[in-house]
C-alpha positions in Angstrom: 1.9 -17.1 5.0 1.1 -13.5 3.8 3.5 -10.7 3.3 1.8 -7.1 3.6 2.8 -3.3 3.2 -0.2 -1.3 4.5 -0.1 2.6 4.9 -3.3 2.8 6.1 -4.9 -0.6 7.0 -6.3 -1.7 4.1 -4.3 -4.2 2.7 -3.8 -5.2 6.3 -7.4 -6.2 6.9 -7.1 -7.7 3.0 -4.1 -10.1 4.3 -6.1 -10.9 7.6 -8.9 -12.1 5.8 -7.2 -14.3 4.1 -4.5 -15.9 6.4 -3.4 -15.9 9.6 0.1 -16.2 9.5 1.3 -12.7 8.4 4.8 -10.9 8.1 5.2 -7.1 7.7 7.7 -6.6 4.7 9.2 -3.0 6.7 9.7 -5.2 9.6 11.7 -8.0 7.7 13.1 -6.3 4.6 16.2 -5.7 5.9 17.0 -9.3 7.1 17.5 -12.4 5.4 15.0 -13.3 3.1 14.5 -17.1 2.4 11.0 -18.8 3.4 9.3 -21.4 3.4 5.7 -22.5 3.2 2.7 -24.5 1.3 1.4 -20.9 0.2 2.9 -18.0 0.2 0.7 -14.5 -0.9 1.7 -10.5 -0.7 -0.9 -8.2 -0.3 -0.1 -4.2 -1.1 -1.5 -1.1 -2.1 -1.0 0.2 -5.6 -0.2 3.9 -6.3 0.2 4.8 -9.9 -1.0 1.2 -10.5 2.0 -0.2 -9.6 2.8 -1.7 -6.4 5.2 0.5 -3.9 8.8 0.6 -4.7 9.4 -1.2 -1.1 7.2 -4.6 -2.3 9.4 -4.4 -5.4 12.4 -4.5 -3.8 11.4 -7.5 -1.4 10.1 -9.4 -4.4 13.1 -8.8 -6.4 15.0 -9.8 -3.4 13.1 -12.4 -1.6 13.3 -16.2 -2.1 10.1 -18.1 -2.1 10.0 -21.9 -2.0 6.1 -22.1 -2.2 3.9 -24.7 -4.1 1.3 -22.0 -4.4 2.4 -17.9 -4.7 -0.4 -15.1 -5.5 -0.4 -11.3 -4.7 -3.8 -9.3 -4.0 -3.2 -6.0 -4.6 -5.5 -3.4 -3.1 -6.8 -0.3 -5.1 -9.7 2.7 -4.4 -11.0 3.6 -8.0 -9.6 2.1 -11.0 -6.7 -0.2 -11.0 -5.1 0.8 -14.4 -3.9 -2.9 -15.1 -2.1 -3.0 -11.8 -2.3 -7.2 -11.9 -0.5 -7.5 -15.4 2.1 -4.8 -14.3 2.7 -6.7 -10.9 2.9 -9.8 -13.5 5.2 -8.1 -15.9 7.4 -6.8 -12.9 7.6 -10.5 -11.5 8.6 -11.8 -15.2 11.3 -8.8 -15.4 13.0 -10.5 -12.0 13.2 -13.8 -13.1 9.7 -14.9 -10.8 6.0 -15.3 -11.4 2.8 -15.8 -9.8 0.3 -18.5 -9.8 -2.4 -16.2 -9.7 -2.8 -11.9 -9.4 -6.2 -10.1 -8.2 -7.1 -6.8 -6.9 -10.1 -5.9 -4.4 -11.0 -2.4 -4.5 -11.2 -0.5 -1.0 -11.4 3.2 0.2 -9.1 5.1 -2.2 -6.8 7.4 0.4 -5.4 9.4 -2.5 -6.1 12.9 -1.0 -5.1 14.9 -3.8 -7.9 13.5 -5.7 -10.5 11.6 -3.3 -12.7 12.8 -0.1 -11.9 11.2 2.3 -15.2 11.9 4.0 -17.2 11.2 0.8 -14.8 8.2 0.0 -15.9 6.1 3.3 -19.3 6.5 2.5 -19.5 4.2 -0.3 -20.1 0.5 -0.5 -17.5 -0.9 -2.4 -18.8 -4.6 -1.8 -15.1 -5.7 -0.1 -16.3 -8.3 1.8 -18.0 -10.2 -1.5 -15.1 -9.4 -3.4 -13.1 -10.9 -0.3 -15.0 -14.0 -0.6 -14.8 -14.7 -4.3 -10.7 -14.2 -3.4 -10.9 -16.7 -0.8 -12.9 -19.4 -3.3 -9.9 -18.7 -5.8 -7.1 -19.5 -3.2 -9.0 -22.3 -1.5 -9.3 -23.6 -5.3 -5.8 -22.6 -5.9 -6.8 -21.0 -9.0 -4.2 -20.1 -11.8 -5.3 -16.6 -13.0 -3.8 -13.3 -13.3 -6.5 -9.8 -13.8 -6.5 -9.1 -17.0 -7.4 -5.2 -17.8 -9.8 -3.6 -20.0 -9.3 -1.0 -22.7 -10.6 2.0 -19.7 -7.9 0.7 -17.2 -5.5 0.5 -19.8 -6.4 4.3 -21.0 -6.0 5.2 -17.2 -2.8 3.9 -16.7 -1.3 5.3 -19.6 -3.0 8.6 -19.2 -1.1 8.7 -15.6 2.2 7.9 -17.0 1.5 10.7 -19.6 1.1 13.2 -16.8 3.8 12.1 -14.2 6.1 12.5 -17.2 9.7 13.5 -16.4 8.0 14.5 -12.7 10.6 13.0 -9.3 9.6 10.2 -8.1 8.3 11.9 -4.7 6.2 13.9 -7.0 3.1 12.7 -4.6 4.9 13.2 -1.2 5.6 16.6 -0.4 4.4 17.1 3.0 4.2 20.5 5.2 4.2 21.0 9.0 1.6 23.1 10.0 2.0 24.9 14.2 -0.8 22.3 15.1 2.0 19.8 15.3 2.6 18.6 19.3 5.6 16.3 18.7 3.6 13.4 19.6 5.6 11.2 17.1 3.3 9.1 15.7 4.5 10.0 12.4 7.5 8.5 12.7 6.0 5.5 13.9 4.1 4.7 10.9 6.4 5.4 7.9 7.2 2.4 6.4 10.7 3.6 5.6 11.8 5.1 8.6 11.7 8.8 6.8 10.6 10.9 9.7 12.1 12.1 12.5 11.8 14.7 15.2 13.7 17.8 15.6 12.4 19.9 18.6 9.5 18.2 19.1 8.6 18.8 14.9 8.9 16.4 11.9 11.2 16.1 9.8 10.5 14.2 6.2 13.8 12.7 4.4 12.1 11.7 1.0 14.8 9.5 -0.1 13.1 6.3 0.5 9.7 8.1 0.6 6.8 4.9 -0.4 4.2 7.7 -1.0 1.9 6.2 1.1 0.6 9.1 2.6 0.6 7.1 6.3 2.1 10.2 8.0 -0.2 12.4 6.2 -3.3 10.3 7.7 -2.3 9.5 11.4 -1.6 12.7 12.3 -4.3 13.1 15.2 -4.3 17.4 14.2 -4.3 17.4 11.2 -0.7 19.2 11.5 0.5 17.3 8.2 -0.7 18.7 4.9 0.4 18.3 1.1 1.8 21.3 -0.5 -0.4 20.3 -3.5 -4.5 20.8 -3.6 -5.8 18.2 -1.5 -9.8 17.4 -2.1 -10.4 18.2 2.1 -7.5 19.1 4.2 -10.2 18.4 6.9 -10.2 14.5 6.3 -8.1 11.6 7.0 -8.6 7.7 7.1 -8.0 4.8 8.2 -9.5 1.5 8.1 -12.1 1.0 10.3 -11.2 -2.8 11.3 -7.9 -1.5 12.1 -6.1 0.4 14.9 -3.3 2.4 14.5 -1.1 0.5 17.2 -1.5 -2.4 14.3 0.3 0.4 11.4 2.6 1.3 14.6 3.5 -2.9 14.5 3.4 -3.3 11.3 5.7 0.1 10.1 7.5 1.3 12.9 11.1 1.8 12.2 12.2 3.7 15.2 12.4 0.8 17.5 
């Protein structure tokens, strides 16, 4: 069993790669939260190199009765220690992992990253995918430790979101390209969109930063009042359609 936040289908086709019974956490968080199985895994994006304030919530939250429980975290460029935070967040609420990893995908940070340039590269996922899959099949006991540059990189990030909201990296604009089609609202993980004559609306109380309205936009009508690398961009996993963000985020049902 696999619990997954995706924004934009990464960690998705992570969690599908490595199990087949998977739960979205949007789609559950707000019920009861006791299960049950042999091994139990969470697969999520980082941002900041943390994991996104929804997946800390459901961990904090959750109960697990598991003989085996790992998280995979998914990053684009450097991971800034993100296993041994997601460790030392665990220890903080009373839990802990049998084993942490990362794999490193397409990073979908637009104010820093291409989007063109970023799907370009080969990142190896499907060999780091399979040294993953030896680990859990081995049941391995590990947890990614970081080096002195991740280390550097994490700390340099805290240094410059210093005293910053925590929405610092989701303040969207509307641009007249929008047609109402409502597909933003449809992929926010935290129900913070909706439409007011046919336009979107962002409440950024529960914002997750994932950028997911940002990306599915089909014109391009949702931009970032910061400098983004190429407005012009946008991505989504290749392996994965947008009906399966829809299914897997959609709180407008």
């Amino acid at each position: 069993m696999i619990f997954y936040f995706t924004g934009t289908g990464n960690s998705l086709y992570v969690a599908k790669q490595l199990d087949t019974e998977l739960v979205s956490i949007p789609q559950v968080i707000k019920g009861d939260l006791h299960f049950q199985a042999d091994t139990i895994g969470v697969v999520c994006p980082i941002y900041g190199h943390e994991m996104p304030s929804m997946v800390k919530d459901f961990l904090r939250r959750a109960e697990f009765q598991t003989g085996y429980f790992y998280l995979v975290l998914t990053y684009g460029m450097l991971h800034g220690g993100a296993a041994e935070l997601a460790r030392d967040y665990l220890q903080s609420v009373g839990k802990s992992a049998d084993y942490i990893n990362t794999v490193m995908l397409v990073d979908n940070f637009l104010p820093a990253f291409d989007m063109a340039e970023q799907v370009k590269q080969d990142k190896k996922v499907e060999e780091q995918l399979e040294k993953i899959k030896a680990d859990l099949r081995q049941r391995k006991h590990w947890v990614q430790k970081a080096d002195l540059k991740n280390r550097m990189v994490h700390k340099g990030y805290l240094k410059s979101v210093n005293n910053q909201p925590e929405t610092i990296w989701a303040a969207y604009t509307v641009t007249d390209s929008c047609v109402g089609c409502g597909i933003c609202t449809k992929v926010c993980p935290a129900g913070c969109i909706h439409l007011e004559d046919r336009r979107p609306v962002h409440d950024l109380k529960n914002c997750q930063a994932c950028m997911a309205c940002i990306h599915a936009c089909p014109k391009l009508a949702i931009q970032m009042t910061i400098s983004e690398k190429n407005p012009r961009a946008r991505y989504r996993n290749e392996h994965i359609s947008l009906q399966e963000i829809v299914s897997s985020n959609n709180q407008m049902k």
